[in-house]
Gaussian input, Z-matrix of N, CA and C with variables (Angstrom, degrees):
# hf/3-21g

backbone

0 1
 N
 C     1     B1
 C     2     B2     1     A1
 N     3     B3     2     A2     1     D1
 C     4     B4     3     A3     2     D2
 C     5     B5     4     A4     3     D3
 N     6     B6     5     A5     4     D4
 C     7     B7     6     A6     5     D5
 C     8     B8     7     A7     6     D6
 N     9     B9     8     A8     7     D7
 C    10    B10     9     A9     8     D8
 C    11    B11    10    A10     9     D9
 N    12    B12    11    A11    10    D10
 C    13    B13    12    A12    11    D11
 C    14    B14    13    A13    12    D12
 N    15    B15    14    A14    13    D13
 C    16    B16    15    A15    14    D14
 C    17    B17    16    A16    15    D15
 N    18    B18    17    A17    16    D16
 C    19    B19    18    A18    17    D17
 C    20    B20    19    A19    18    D18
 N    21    B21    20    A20    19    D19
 C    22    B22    21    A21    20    D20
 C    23    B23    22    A22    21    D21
 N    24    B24    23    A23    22    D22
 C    25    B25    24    A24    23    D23
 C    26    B26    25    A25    24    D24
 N    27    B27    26    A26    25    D25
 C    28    B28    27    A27    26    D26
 C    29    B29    28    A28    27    D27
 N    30    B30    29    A29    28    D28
 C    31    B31    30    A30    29    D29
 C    32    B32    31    A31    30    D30
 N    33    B33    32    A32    31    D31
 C    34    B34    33    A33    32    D32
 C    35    B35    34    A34    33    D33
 N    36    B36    35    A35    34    D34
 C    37    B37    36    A36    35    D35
 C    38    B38    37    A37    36    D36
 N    39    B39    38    A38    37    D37
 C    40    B40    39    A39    38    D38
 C    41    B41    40    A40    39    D39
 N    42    B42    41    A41    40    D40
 C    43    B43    42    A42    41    D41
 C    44    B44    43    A43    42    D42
 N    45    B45    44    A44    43    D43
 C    46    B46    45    A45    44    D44
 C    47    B47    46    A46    45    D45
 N    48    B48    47    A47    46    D46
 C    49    B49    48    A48    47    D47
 C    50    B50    49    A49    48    D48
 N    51    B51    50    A50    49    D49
 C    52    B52    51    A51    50    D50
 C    53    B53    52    A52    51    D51
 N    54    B54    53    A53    52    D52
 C    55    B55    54    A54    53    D53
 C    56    B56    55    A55    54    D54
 N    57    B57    56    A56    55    D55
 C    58    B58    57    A57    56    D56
 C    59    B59    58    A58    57    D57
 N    60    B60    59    A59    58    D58
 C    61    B61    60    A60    59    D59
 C    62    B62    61    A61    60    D60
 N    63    B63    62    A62    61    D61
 C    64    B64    63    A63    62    D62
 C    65    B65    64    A64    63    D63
 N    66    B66    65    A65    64    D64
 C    67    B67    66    A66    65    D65
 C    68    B68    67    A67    66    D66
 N    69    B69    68    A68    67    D67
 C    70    B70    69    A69    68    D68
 C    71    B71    70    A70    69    D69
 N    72    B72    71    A71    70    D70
 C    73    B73    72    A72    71    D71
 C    74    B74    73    A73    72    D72
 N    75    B75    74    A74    73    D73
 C    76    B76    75    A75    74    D74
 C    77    B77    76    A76    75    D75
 N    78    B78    77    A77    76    D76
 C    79    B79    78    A78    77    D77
 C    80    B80    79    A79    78    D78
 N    81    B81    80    A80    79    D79
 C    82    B82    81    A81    80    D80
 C    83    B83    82    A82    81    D81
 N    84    B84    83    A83    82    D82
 C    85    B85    84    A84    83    D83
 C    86    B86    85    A85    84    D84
 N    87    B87    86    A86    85    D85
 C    88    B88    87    A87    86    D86
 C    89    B89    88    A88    87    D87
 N    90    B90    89    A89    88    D88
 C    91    B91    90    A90    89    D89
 C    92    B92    91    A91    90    D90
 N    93    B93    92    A92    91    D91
 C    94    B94    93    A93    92    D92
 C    95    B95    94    A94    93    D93
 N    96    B96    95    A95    94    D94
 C    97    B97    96    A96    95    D95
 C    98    B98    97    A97    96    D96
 N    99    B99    98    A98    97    D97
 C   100   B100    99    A99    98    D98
 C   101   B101   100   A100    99    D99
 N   102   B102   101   A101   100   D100
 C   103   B103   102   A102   101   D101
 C   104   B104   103   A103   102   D102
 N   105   B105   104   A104   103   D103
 C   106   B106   105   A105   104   D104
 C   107   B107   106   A106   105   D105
 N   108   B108   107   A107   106   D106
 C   109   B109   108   A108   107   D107
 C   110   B110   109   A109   108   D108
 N   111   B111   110   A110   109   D109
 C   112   B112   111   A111   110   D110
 C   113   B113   112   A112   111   D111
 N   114   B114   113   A113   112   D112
 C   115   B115   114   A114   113   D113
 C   116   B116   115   A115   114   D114
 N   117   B117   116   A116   115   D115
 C   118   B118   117   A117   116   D116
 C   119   B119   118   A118   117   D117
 N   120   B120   119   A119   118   D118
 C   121   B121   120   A120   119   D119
 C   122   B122   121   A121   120   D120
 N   123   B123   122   A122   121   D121
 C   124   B124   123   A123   122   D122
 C   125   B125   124   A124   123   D123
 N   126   B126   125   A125   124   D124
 C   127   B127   126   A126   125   D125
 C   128   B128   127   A127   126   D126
 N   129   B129   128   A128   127   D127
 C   130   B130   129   A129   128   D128
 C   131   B131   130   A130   129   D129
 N   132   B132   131   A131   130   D130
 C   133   B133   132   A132   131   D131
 C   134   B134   133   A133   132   D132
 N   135   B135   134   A134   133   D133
 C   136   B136   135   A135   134   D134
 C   137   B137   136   A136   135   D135
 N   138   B138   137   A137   136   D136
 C   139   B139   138   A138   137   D137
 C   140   B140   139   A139   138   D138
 N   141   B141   140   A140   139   D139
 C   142   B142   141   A141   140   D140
 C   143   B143   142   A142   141   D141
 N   144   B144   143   A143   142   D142
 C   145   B145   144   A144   143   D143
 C   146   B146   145   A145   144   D144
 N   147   B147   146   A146   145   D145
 C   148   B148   147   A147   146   D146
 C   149   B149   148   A148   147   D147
 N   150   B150   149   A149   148   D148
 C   151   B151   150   A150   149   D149
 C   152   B152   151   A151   150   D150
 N   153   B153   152   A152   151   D151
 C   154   B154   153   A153   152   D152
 C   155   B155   154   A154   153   D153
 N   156   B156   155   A155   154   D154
 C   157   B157   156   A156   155   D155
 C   158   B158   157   A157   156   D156
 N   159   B159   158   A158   157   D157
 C   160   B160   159   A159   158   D158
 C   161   B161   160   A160   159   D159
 N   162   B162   161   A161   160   D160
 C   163   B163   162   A162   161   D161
 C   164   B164   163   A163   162   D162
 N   165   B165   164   A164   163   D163
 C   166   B166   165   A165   164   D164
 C   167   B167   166   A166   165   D165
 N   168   B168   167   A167   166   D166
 C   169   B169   168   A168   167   D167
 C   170   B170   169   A169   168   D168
 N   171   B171   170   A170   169   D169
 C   172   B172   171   A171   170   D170
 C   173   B173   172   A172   171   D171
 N   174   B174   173   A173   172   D172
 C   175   B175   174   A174   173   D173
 C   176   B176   175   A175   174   D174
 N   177   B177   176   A176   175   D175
 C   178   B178   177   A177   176   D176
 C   179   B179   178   A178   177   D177
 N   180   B180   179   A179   178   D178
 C   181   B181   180   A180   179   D179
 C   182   B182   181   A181   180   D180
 N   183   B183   182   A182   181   D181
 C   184   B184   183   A183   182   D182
 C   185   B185   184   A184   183   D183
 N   186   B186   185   A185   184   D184
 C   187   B187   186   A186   185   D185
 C   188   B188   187   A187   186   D186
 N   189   B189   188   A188   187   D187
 C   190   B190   189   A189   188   D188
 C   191   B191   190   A190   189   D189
 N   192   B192   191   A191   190   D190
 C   193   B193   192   A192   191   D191
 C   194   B194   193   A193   192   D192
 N   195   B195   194   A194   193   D193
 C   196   B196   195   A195   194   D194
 C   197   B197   196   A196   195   D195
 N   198   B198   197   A197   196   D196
 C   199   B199   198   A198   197   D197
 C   200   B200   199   A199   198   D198
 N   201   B201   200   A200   199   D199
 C   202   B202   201   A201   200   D200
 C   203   B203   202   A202   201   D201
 N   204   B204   203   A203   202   D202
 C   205   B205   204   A204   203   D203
 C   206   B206   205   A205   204   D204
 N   207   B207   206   A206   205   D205
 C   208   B208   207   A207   206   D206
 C   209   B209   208   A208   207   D207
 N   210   B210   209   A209   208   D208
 C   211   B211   210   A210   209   D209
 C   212   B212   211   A211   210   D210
 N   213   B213   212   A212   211   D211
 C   214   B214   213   A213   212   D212
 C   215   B215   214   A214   213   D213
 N   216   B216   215   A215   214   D214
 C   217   B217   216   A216   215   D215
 C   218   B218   217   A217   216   D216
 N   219   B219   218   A218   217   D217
 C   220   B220   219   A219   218   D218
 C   221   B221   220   A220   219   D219
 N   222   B222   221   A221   220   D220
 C   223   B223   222   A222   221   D221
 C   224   B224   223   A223   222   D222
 N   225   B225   224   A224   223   D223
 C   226   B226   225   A225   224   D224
 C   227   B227   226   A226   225   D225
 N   228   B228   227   A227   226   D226
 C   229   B229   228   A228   227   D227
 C   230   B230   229   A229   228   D228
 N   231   B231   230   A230   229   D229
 C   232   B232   231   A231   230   D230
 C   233   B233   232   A232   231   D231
 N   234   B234   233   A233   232   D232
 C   235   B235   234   A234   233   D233
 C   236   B236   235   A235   234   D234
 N   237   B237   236   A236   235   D235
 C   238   B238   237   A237   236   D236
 C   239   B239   238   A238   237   D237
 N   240   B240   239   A239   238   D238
 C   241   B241   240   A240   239   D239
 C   242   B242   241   A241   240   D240
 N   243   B243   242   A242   241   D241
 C   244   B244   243   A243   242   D242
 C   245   B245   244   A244   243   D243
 N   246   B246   245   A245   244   D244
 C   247   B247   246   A246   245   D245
 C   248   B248   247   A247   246   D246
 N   249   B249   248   A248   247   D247
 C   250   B250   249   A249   248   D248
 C   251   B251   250   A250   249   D249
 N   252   B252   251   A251   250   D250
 C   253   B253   252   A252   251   D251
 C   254   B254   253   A253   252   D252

   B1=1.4546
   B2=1.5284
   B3=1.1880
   B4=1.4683
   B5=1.9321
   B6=1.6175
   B7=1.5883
   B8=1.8149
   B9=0.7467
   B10=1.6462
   B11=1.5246
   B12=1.1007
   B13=1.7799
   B14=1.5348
   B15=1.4736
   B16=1.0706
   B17=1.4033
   B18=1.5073
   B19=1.3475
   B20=1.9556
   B21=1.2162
   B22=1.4568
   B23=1.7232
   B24=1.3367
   B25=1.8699
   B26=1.7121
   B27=1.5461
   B28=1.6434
   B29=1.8418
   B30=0.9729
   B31=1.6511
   B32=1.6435
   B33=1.1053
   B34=1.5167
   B35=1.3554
   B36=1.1944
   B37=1.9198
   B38=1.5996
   B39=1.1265
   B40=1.5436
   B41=1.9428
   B42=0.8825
   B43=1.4549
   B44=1.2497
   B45=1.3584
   B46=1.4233
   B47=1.1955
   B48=1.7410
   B49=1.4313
   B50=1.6348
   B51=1.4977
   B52=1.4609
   B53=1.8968
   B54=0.9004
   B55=1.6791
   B56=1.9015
   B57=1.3161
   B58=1.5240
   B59=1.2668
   B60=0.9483
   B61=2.0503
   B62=1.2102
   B63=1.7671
   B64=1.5826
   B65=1.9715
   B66=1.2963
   B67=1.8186
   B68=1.9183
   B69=1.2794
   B70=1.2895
   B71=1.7074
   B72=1.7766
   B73=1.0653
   B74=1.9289
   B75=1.6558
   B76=1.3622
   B77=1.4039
   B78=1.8353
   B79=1.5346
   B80=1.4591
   B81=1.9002
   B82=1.5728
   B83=0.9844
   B84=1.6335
   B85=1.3710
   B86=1.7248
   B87=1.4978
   B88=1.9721
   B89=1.6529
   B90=1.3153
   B91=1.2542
   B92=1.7343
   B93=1.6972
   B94=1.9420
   B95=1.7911
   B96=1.7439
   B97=1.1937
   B98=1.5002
   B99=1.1261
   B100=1.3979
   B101=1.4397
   B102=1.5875
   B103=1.4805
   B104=1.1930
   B105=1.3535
   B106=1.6377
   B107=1.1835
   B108=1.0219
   B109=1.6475
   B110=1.6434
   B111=1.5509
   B112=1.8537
   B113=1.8461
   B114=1.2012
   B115=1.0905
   B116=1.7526
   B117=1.4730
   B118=2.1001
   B119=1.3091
   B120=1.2661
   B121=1.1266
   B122=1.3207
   B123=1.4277
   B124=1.8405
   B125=1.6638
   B126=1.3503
   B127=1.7964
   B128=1.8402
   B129=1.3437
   B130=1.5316
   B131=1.9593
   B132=1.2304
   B133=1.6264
   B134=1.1214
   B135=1.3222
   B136=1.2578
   B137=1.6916
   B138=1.3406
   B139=1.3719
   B140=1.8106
   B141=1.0907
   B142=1.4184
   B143=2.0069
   B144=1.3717
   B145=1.3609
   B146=1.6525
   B147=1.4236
   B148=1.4175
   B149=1.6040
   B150=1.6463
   B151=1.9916
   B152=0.9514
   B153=1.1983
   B154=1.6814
   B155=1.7689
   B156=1.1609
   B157=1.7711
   B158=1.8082
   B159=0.8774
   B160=1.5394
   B161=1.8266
   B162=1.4858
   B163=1.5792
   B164=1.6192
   B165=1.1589
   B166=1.9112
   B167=1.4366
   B168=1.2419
   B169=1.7181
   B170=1.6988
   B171=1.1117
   B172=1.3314
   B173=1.4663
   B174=1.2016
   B175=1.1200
   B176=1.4566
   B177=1.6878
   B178=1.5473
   B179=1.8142
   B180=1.6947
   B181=1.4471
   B182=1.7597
   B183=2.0391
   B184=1.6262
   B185=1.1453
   B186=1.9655
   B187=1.3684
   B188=1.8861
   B189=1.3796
   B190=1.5513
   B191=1.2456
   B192=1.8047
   B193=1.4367
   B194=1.3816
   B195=1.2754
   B196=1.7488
   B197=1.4874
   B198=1.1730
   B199=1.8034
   B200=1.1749
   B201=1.3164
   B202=1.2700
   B203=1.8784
   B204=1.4448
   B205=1.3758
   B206=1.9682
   B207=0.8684
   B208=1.6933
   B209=1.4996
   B210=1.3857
   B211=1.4592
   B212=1.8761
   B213=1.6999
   B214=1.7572
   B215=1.4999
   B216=1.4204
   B217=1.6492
   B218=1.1850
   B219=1.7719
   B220=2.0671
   B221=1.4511
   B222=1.3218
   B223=0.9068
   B224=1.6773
   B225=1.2830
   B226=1.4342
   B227=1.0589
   B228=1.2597
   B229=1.6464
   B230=1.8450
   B231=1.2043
   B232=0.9971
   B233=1.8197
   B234=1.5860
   B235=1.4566
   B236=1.6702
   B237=1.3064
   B238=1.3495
   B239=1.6109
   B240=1.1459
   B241=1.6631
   B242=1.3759
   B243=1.7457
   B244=1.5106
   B245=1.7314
   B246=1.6535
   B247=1.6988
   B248=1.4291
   B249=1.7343
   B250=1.1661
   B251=2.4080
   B252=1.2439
   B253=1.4315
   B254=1.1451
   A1=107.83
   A2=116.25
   A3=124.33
   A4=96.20
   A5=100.60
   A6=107.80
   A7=104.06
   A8=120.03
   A9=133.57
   A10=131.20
   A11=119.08
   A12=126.42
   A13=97.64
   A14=127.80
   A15=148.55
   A16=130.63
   A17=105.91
   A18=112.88
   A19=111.14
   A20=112.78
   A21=116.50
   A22=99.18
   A23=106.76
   A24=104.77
   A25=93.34
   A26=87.39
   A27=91.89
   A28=109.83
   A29=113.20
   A30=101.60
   A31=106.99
   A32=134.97
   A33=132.06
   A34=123.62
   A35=117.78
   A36=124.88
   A37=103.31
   A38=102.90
   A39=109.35
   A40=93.52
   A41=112.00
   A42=116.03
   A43=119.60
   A44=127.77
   A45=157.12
   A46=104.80
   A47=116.25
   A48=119.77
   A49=111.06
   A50=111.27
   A51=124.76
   A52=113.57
   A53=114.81
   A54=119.06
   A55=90.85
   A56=127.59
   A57=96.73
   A58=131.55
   A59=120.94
   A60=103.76
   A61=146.27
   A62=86.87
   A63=108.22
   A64=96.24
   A65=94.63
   A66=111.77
   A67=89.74
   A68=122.58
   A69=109.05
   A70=114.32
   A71=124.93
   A72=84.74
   A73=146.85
   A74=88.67
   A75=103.73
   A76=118.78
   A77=96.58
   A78=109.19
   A79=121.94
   A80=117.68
   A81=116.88
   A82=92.26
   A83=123.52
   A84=135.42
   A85=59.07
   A86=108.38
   A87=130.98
   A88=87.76
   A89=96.93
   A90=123.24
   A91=110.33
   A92=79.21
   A93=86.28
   A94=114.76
   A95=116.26
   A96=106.81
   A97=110.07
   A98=108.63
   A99=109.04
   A100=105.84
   A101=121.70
   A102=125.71
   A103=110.82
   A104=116.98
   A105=136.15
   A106=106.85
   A107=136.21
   A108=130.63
   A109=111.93
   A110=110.02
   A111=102.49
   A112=63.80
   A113=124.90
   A114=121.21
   A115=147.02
   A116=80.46
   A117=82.28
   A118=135.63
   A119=115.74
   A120=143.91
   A121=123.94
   A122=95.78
   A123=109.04
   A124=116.20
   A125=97.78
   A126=105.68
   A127=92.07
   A128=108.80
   A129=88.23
   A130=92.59
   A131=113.82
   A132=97.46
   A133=120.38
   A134=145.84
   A135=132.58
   A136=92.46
   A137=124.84
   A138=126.74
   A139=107.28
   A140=105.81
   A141=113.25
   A142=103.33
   A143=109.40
   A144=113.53
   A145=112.49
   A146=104.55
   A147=105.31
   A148=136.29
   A149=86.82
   A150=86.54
   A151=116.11
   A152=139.52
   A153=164.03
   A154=101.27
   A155=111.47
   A156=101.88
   A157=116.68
   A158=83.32
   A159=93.65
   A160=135.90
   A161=89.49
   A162=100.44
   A163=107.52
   A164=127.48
   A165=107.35
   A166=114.87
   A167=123.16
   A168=116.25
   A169=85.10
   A170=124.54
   A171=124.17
   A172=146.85
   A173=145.93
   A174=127.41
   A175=148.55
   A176=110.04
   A177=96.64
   A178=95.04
   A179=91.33
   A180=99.71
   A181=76.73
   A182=115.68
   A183=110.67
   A184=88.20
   A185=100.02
   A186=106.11
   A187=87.55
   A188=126.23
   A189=87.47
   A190=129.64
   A191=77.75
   A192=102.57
   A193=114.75
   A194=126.05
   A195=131.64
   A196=123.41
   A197=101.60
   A198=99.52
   A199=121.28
   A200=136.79
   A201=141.98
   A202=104.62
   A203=103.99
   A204=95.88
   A205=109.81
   A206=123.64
   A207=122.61
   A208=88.94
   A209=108.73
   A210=114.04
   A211=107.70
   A212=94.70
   A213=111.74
   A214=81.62
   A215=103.59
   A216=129.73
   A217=107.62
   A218=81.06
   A219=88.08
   A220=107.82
   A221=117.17
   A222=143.83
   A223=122.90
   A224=140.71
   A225=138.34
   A226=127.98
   A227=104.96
   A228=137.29
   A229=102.99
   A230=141.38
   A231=142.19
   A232=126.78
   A233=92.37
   A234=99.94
   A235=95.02
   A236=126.84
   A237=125.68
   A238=110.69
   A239=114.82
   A240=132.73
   A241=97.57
   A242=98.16
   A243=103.98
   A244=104.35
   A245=99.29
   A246=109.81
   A247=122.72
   A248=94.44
   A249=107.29
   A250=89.90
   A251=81.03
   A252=105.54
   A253=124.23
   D1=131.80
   D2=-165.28
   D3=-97.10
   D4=129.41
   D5=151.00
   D6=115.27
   D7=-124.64
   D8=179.79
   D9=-172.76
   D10=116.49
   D11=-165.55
   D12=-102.01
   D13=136.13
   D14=176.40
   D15=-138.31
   D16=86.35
   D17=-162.05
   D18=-81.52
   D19=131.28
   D20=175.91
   D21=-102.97
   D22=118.24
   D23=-175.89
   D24=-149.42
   D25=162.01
   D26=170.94
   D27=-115.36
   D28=177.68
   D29=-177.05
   D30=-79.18
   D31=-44.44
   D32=166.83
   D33=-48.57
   D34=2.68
   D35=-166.77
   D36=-94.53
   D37=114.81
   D38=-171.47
   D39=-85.24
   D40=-26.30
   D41=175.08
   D42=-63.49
   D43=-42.48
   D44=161.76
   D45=-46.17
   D46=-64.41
   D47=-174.51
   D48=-56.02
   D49=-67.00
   D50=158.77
   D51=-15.51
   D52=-70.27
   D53=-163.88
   D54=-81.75
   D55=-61.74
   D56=168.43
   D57=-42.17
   D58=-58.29
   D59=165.41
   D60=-44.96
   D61=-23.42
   D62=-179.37
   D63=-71.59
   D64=-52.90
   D65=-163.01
   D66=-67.02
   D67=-52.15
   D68=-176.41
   D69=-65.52
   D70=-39.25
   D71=155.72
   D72=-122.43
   D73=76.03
   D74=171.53
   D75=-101.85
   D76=-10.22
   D77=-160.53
   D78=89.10
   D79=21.90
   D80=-168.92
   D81=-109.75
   D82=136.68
   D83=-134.91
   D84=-114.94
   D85=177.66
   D86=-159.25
   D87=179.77
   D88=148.50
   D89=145.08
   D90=-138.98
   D91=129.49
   D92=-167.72
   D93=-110.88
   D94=130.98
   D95=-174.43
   D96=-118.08
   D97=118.42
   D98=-174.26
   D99=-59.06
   D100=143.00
   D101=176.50
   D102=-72.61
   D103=-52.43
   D104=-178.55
   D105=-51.05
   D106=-5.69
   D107=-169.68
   D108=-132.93
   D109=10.38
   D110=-149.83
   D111=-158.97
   D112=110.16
   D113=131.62
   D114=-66.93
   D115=-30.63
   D116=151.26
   D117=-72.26
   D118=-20.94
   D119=158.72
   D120=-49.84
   D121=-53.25
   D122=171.79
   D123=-72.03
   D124=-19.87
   D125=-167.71
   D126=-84.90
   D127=-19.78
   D128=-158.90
   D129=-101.20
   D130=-27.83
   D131=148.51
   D132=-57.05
   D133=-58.14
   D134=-160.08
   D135=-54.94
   D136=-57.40
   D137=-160.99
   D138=-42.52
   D139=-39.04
   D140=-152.88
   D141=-96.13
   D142=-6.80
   D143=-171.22
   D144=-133.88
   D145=41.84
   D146=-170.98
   D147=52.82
   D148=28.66
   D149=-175.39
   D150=95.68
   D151=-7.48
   D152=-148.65
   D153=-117.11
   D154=97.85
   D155=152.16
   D156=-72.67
   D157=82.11
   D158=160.62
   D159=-115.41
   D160=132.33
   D161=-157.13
   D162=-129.19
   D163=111.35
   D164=38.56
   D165=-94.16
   D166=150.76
   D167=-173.00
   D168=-128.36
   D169=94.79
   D170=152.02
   D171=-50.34
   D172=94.73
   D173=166.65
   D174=-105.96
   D175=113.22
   D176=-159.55
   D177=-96.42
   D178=167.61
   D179=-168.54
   D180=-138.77
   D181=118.62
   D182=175.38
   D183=-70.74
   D184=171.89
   D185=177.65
   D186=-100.65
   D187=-12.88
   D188=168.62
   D189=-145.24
   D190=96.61
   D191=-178.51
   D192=100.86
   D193=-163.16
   D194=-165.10
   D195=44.26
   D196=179.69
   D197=-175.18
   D198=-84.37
   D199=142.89
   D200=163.17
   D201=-40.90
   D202=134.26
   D203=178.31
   D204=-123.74
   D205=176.26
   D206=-158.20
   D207=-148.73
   D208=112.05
   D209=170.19
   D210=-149.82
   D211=132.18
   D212=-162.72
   D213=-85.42
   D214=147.79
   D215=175.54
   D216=2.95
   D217=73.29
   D218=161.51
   D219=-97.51
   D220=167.98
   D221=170.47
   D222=-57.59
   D223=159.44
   D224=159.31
   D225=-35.45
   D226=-62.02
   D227=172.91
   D228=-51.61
   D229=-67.39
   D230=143.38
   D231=0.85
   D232=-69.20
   D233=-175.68
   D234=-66.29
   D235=-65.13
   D236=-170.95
   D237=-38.95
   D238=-42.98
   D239=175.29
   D240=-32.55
   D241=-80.99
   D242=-143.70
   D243=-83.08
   D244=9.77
   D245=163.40
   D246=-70.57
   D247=-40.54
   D248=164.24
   D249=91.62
   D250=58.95
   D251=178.84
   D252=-146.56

């Protein structure tokens, strides 16, 4: 799988839980930062979701080339998308 997935979740997010299992078993490697624990973390969701902590806030970065994109409780299908998979 080409690029890097970066999940922003809190531990109570049943949505969070849901799409990690999905992404773990597709084989999509994540690195996950809890909001609740990382206040920069939380500042840079709010930035990206209208002020809104909303989780899961994904961010993929392709590996070739294009922009990093920021999308709140997307879907599987989504992340694989903007993987470009």
């Amino acid at each position: 799988m080409a690029g890097t997935v970066t999940m922003y979740s809190t531990t109570w997010c049943g949505y969070c839980r849901r799409l990690k299992s999905q992404m773990d078993r597709e084989g999509i490697p994540f690195e996950e930062i809890n909001i609740e624990q990382d206040p920069d973390s939380a500042a840079y969701v709010e930035s990206v979701n209208d002020g809104n902590q909303l989780v899961p806030t994904v961010v993929v970065v392709p590996r070739q080339g294009g922009d990093s994109v920021a999308m709140p409780n997307p879907s599987l299908a989504q992340v694989k998308a903007a993987l470009g998979a």
